[in-house]
C-alpha positions in Angstrom: -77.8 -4.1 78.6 -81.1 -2.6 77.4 -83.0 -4.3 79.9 -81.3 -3.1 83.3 -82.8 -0.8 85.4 -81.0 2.1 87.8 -81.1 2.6 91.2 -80.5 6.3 92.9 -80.3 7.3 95.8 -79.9 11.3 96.8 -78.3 11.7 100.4 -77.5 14.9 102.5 -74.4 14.6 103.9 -74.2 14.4 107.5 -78.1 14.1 108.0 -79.6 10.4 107.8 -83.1 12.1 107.6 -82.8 13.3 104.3 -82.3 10.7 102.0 -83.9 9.6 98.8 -83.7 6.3 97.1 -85.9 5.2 94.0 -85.3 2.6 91.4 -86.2 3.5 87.5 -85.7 1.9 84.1 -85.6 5.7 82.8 -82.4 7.2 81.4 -83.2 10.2 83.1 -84.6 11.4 86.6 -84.9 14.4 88.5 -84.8 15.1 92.4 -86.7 18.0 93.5 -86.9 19.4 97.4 -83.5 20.2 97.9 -82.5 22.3 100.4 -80.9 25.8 99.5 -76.6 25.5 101.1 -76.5 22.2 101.9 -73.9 19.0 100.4 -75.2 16.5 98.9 -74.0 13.4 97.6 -76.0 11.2 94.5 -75.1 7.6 93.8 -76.2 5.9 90.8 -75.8 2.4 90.4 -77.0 0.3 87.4 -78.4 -3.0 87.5 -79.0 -6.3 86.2 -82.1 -8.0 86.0 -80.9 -10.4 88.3 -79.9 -7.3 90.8 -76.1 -7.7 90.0 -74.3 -4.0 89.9 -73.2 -3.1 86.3 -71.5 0.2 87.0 -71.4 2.7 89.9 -71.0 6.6 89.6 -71.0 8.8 92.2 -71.4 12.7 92.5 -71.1 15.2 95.1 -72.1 18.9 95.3 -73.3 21.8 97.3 -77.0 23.9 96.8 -76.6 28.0 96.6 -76.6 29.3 99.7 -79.6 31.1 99.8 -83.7 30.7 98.9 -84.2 32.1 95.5 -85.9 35.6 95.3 -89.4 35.5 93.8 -91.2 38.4 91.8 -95.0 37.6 91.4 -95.6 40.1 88.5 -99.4 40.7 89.9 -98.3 42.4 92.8 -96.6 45.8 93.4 -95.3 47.5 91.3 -96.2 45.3 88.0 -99.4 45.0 88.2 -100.1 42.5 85.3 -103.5 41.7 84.7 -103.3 38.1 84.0 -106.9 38.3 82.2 -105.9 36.8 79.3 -107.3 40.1 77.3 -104.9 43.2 79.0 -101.6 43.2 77.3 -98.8 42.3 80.1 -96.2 42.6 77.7 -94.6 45.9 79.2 -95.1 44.5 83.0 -93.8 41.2 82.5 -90.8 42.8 80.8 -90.4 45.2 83.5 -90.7 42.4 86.1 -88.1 40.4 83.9 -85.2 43.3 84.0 -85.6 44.0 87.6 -85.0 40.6 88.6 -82.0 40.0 90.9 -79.2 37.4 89.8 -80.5 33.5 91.0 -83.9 35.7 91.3 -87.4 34.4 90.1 -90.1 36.1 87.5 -93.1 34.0 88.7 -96.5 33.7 86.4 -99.0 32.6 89.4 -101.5 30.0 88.7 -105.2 30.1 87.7 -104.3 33.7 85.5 -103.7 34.0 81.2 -101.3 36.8 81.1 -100.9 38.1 77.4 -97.8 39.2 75.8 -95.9 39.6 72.8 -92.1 39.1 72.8 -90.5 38.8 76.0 -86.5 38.8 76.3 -85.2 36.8 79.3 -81.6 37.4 80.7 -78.7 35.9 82.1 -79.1 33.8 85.8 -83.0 33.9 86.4 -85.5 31.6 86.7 -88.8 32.1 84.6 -91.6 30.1 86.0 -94.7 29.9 84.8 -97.8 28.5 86.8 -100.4 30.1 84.9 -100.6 30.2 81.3 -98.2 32.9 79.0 -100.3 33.4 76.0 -99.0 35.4 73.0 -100.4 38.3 71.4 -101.7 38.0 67.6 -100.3 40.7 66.7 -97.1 40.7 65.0 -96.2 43.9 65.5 -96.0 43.0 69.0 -93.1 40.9 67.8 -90.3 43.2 67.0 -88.3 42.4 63.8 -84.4 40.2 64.9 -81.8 39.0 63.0 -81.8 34.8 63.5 -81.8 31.8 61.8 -84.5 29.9 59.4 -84.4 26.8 57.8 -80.6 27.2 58.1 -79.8 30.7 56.4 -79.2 33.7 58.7 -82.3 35.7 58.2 -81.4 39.6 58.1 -82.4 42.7 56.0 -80.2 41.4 52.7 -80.8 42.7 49.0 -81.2 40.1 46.5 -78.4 41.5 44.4 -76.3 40.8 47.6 -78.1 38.0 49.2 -76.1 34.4 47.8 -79.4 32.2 48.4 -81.3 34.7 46.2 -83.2 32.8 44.0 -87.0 33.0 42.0 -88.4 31.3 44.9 -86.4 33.2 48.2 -86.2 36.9 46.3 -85.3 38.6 49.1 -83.5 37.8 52.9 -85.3 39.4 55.9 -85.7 39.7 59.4 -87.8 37.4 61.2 -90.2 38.1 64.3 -88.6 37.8 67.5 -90.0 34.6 69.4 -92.7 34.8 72.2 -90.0 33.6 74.8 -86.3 34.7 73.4 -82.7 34.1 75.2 -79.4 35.4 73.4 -78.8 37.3 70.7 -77.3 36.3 67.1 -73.8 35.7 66.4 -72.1 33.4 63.5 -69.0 34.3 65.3 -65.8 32.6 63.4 -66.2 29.6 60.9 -65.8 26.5 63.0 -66.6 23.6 65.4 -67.9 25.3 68.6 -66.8 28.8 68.1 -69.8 30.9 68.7 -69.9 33.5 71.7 -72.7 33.4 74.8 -74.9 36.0 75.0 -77.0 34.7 78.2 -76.5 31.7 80.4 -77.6 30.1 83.1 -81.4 30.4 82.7 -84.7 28.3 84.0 -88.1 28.3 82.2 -90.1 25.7 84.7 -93.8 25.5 86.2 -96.9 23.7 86.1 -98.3 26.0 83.4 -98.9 26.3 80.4 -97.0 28.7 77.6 -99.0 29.0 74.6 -97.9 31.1 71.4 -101.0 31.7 70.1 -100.1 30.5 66.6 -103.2 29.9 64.9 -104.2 33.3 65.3 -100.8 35.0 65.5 -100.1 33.1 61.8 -102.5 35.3 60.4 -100.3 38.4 60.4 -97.1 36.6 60.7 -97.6 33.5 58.6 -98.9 32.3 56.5 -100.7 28.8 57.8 -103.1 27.3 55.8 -103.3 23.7 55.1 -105.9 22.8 52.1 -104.9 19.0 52.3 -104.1 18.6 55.6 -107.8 19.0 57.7 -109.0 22.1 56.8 -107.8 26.3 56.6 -108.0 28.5 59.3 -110.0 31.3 58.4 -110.0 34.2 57.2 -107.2 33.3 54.8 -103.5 34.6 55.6 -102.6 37.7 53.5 -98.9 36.9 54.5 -97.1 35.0 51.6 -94.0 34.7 53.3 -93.4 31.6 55.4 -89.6 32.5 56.6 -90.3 35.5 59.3 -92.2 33.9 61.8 -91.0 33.4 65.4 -91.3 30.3 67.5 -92.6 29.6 71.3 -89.0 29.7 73.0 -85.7 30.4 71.1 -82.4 30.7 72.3 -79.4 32.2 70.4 -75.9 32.0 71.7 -76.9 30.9 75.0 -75.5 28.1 77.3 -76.9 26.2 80.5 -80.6 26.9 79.7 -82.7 24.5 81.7 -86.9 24.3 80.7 -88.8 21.8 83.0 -92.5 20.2 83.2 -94.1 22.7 81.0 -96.7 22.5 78.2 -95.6 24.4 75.4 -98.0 25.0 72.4 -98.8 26.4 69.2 -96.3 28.2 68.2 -96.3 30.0 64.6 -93.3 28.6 63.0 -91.2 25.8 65.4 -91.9 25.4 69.2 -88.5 25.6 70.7 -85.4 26.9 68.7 -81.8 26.4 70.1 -79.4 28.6 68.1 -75.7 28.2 68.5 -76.1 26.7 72.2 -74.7 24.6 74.2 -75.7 22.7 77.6 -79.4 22.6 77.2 -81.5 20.4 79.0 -85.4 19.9 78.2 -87.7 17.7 80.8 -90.7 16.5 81.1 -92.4 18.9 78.7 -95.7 18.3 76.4 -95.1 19.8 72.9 -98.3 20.2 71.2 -99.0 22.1 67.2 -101.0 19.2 65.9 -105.0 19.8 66.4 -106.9 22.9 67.6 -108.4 20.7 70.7 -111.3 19.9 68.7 -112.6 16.1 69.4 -113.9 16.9 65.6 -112.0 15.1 62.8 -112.1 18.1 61.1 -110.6 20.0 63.4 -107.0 18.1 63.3 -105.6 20.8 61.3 -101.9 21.6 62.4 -99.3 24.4 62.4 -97.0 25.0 59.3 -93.6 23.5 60.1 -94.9 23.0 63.3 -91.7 21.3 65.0 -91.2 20.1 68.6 -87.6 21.3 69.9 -84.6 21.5 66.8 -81.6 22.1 68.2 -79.8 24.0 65.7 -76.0 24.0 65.5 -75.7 23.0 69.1 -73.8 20.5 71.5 -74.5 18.9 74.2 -78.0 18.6 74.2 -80.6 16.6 76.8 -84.1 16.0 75.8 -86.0 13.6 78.2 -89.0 12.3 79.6 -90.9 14.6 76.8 -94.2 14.1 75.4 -95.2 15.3 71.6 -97.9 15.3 69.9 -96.6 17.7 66.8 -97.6 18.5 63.3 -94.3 18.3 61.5 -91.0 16.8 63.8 -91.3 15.9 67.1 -87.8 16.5 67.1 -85.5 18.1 64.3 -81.7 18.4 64.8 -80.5 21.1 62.4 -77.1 22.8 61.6 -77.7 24.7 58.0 -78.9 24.8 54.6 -76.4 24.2 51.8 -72.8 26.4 51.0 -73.6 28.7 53.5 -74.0 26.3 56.1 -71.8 23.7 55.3 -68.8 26.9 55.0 -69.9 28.2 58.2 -68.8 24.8 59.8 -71.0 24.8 63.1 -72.4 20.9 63.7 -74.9 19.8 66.0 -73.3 17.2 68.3 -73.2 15.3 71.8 -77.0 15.0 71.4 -79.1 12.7 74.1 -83.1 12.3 73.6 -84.3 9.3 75.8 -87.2 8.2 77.7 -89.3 9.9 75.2 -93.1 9.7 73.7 -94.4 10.3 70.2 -98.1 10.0 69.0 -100.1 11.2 66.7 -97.1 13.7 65.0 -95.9 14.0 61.2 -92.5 12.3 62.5 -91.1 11.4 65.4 -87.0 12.2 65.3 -85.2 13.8 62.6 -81.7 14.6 61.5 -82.3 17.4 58.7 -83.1 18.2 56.3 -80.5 21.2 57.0 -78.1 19.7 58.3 -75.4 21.6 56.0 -72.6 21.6 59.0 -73.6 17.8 60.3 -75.0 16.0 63.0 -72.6 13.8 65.4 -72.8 11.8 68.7 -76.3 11.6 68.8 -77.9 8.6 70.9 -81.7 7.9 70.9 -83.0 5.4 73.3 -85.9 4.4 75.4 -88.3 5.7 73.0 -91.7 5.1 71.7 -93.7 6.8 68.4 -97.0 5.5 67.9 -99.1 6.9 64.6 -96.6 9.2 62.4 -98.3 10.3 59.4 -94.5 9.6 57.9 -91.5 8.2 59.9 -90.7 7.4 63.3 -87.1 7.9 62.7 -85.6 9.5 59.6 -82.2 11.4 58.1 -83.5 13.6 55.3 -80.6 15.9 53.5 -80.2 16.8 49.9 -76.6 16.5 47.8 -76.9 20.5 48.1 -76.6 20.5 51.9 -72.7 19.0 52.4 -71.9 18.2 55.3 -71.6 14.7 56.8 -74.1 13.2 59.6 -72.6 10.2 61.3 -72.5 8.5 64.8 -75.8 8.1 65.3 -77.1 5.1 67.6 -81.0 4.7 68.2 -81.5 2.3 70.6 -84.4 0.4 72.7 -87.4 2.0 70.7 -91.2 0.8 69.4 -92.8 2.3 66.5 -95.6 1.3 65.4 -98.0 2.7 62.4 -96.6 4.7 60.1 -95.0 4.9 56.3 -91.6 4.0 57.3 -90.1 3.0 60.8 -86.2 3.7 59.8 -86.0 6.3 57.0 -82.4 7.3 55.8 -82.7 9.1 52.4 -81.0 11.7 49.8 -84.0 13.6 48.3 -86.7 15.2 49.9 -90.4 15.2 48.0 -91.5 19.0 47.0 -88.1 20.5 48.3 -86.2 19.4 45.0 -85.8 23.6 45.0 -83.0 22.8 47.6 -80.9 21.6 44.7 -80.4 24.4 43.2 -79.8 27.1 45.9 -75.8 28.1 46.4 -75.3 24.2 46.7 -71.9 23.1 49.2 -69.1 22.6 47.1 -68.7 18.5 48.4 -72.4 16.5 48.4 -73.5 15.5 51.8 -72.6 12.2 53.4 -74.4 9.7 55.6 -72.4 7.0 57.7 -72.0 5.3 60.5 -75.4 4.4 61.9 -76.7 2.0 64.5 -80.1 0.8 65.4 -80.3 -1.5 67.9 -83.5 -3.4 70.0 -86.0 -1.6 67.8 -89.4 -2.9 67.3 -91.5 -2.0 64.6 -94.6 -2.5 63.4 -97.2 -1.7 60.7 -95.4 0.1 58.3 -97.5 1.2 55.7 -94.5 1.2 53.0 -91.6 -0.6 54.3 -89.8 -1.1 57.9 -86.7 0.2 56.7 -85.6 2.4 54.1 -82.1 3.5 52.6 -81.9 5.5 49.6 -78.8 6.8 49.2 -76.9 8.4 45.9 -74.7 7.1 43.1 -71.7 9.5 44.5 -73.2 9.4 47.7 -74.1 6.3 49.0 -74.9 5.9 52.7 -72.7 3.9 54.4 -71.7 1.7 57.3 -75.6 1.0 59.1 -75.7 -1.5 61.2 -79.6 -3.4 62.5 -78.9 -5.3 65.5 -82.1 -7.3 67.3 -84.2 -4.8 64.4 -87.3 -7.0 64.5 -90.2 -6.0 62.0 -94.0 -7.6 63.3 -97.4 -7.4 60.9 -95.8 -6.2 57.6 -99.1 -7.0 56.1 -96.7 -7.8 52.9 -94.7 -4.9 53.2 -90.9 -5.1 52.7 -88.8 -5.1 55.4 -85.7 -3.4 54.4 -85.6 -1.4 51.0 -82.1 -0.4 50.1 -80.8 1.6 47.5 -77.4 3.1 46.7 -75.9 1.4 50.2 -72.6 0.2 51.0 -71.9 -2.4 54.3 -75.8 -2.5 55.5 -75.1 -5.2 58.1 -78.5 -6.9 59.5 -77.5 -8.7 62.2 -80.5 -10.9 64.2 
């Protein structure tokens, strides 16, 4: 029932003071305040509109036993400046690798501490009050093997590289991220077979973390935009798009929790999971689109400037999140053609809900590399307002392989934008994808359901399924998909489909 409501209430056990009870249409909610070695006991219960209990779950479990130790890196003996001009790299780091296990690295408020890549470890908390801003200089960045676009990035010859081609000469390293967890690891070809580097880790706070991308793009980059609201200047000299870091990535690492944070600008995508797994992101603001300008002219946004693409991971949580992006809010991603279709590592059991989009290139989106699949993912209780493209949209190629299926999106608004639902074969200006060390079997598309959507003001047409000849997509079911002021748009578009059920 997409209309009930939830009602939680958070008890300590044996103590009738301490007891919390709230009632919430949200999907998700956090309780904060608990006490350090005590039981507790949660009970959710859903509801009705007319009050009558849906389901029940309970859940009982014990805080660690002791109040978490906190390092405020301006003290003794770090010393950062927190000026926003000194370079707190080598202090933060230091403050970082001398922090206990279940310790805290703190970033106090009102302070800009400046850094280049920082590299968290296993069971600490990272909390940032003030504002982390990165360096613009890349070689403040050190070079790492990781992933881009959905090839491994590493120093590879051409002559020994199999995506080589006119357009990708050469494979490379890339600059490690501002904020990086984990290491890379392929590990064996398979579902779910990857090994963890670093677990257990909090990024939280009331601050802000800022990659500097604008700038930083100049020596990593490149980022200009000629059609897009205007160039940064001077002009990058960088040529090379696929060696730029992000804000926060994480490789091979599990139970990673980030929290309340605003996270902006980085130079490639903002938050990059990497063969993880258990990753929870909530109540954050993701912002690349705009420079803060009130000027029209200064909308300009970052280069594939993503929100959070979970890439070749499981069991992912995004909620209560806010984005205001210049490419995908959201990108789920799990690799690019033969060598990510062979590698066989999907992205799976994926949950985004209670979430806001405005004023992005697209809200969610399953692709395009998507090489080992996407599955399990539900999307519900969300809103996109003003995509330049499409609120929701599975983009892949016949190159990719794989096969993306189980998908439900569910309980959602979009209003103003090209395309509300966008399922499609064939990407425009990426037709290079084709030709690249193509998977062996052409992708596949099936098994969708959109359900209690509301859309409105499509600029092209609600809904749209292109499909291919030997690939048609398959199986999509519209349930209570209600389309308002088509201003003589169509309403569904379908091409190359097989069993589109629209059911009223």
């Amino acid at each position: 029932d997409h209309k009930c409501r939830y009602e939680v209430c958070c008890r300590r056990t044996g103590a009738a003071d301490r007891k919390e009870e709230i009632v919430t249409t949200m999907l998700g909610y956090t309780i904060n305040g608990l006490c350090a070695g005590e039981e507790y006991e949660i009970t959710v219960r859903a509801l009705s509109e007319s009050g009558e209990e849906l389901a029940a779950e309970k859940l009982s479990f014990r805080t660690k036993d002791r109040e978490t130790i906190r390092i405020n890196v301006c003290e003794a003996p770090y010393h950062a400046a927190g000026d926003g001009v000194t370079n707190d790299t080598e202090a933060l780091q230091r403050a970082i690798n001398d922090c206990p296990i279940d310790g805290c690295v703190y970033l106090p408020a009102h302070k800009v501490f400046l850094a280049g890549a920082l590299f968290l470890k296993s069971n600490m908390i990272f909390h940032v009050d003030g504002i982390l801003l990165g360096s613009s200089y890349a070689e403040d960045y050190p070079r790492i093997v990781s992933r881009w676009e959905g090839w491994k990035k590493d120093d590879i010859p051409a002559d020994q590289w199999a995506n080589s081609s006119p357009q990708y000469p050469v494979n490379t390293k890339v600059h490690a991220s501002l904020i990086n967890l984990g290491v890379y690891e392929e590990g064996i070809p398979g579902n779910d077979c990857w090994h963890i580097h670093t677990r257990n880790v909090i990024i939280c706070g009331k601050g802000m973390i800022n990659a500097n991308g604008f700038k930083l793009a100049y020596t990593e980059g490149p980022n200009h935009h000629t059609g897009n609201g205007g160039q940064p200047e001077p002009i990058s000299p960088v040529t090379d798009p696929n060696t730029r870091g992000s804000a926060i990535q994480m490789k091979n690492s599990q139970d990673i929790y980030v929290k309340d944070l605003v996270i902006a600008y980085a130079p490639g995508w903002t938050v990059h999971p990497i063969f993880s797994d258990r990753l929870t992101f909530d109540n954050l603001k993701v912002v690349t689109m705009g420079t803060g300008s009130i000027a029209e002219k200064g909308r300009i946004r970052m280069l594939n400037g993503d929100g959070i693409d979970p890439d070749s991971s499981t069991n992912v949580n995004i909620f209560h999140c806010d984005f205001t992006t210049g490419d995908d809010a959201i990108a789920i991603k799990s690799g690019r053609n033969r060598e990510g279709n062979e590698l066989d590592k999907p992205a799976k059991h994926i949950r985004i809900t209670d979430c806001y989009f405005h004023d992005c290139l697209h809200g969610i989106a399953l692709g395009s590399e998507i090489a080992s699949g996407v599955s399990d993912l539900l999307a519900q209780n969300i809103k996109a307002e003003d995509m330049m493209y499409h609120s929701f949209w599975i983009k892949t190629m016949q190159a990719r392989g794989g096969v993306t299926h189980d998908v439900v999106v569910r309980d959602g608004e979009f209003d103003r934008m090209k395309h509300g639902i966008n399922l499609e074969f064939g990407i425009p200006g990426k037709q290079h994808g084709l030709s690249i060390n193509p998977a062996l079997n052409p992708a596949e598309i099936r098994d969708i359901v959109f359900e209690n959507i509301l859309i409105r003001n499509p600029q092209l047409s609600a809904i749209n399924i292109r499909g291919l000849e030997e690939s048609p997509i398959k199986n999509v079911t519209l349930r209570h998909v209600v389309s308002e002021e088509l201003g003589g748009q169509e309403r569904l578009t379908v091409e190359n489909g097989e069993n589109i059920g629209d059911i009223p």
